[in-house]
N, C-alpha and C positions, 0 to 999 in steps of 0.2 A: 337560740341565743348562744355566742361563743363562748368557750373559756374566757376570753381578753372581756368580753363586754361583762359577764358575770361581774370580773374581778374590778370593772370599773365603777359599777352600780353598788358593789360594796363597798369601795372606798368612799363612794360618795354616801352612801348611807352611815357611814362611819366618822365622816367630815361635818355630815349632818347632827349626829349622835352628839358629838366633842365640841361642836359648837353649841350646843343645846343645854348643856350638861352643869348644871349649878352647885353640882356638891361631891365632886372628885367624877374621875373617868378611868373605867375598868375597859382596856384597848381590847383585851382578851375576851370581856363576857359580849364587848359590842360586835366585833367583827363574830362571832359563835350567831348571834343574833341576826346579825345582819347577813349573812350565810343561810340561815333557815329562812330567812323571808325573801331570800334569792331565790332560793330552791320552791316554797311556795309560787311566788310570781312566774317562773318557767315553768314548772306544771299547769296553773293555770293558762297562761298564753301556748304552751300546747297544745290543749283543749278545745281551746279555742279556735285556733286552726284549723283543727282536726274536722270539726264540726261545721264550719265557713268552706272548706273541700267538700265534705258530705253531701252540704247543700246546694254548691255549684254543679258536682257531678248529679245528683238527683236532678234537676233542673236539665241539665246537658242530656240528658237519658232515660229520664223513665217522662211517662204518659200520666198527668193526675189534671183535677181541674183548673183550667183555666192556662194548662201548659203543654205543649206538644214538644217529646223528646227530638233531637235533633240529630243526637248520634247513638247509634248503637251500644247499648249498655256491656254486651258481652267483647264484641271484637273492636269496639271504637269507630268502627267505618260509618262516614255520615248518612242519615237516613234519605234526606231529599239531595236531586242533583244541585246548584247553586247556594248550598251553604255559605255565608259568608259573615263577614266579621263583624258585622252590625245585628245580625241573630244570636252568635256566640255571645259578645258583651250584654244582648238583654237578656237572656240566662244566667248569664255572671252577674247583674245585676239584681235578680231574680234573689240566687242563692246567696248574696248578700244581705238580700233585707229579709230572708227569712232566716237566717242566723243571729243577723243583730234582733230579730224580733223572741227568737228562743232564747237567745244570751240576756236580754233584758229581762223577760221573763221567769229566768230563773236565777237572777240579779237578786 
């Protein structure tokens, strides 16, 4: 997430706040607030990332049941001659629903 989008999701969390707000409004303690639950939510979607990659390269590279790597884990070069793009995406697809399945899991 950029600086610019941060600083958008706090105003709007802060627009959120101010509207909400039935018995005066501290501009300083919400935006303070709504900064940490910035910082919160891109650590988490980090994470999340980080783990949705894991899974696609695991998938893309190594050998386990029910899955045969397809490129080389170490140097990337692909294992069989006619790799193609429809092998690649059912791997990517692969390591997507076994990330959404660990990310739910530890939801």
């Amino acid at each position: 997430m950029t600086e610019k989008e941060k600083d958008i999701l706090i105003d709007e969390i802060i627009d959120i706040a101010r509207d909400s707000c039935n018995d005066g409004f501290n501009e300083h303690h919400a935006l303070t607030e709504a900064e940490k639950l910035v910082e919160r939510l891109v650590k988490k979607l980090n994470k999340e990332r980080n783990l949705i990659k894991k899974k696609i390269v695991k998938c893309l590279t190594e050998d386990f049941k029910n899955n045969q790597a397809i490129f080389n884990k170490k140097e990337g070069w692909q294992v069989f001659n006619g790799t193609d793009l429809d092998m690649v995406m059912d791997k990517v697809v692969k390591g997507l629903e076994m990330a959404k399945h660990e990310l739910n899991v530890d939801s």
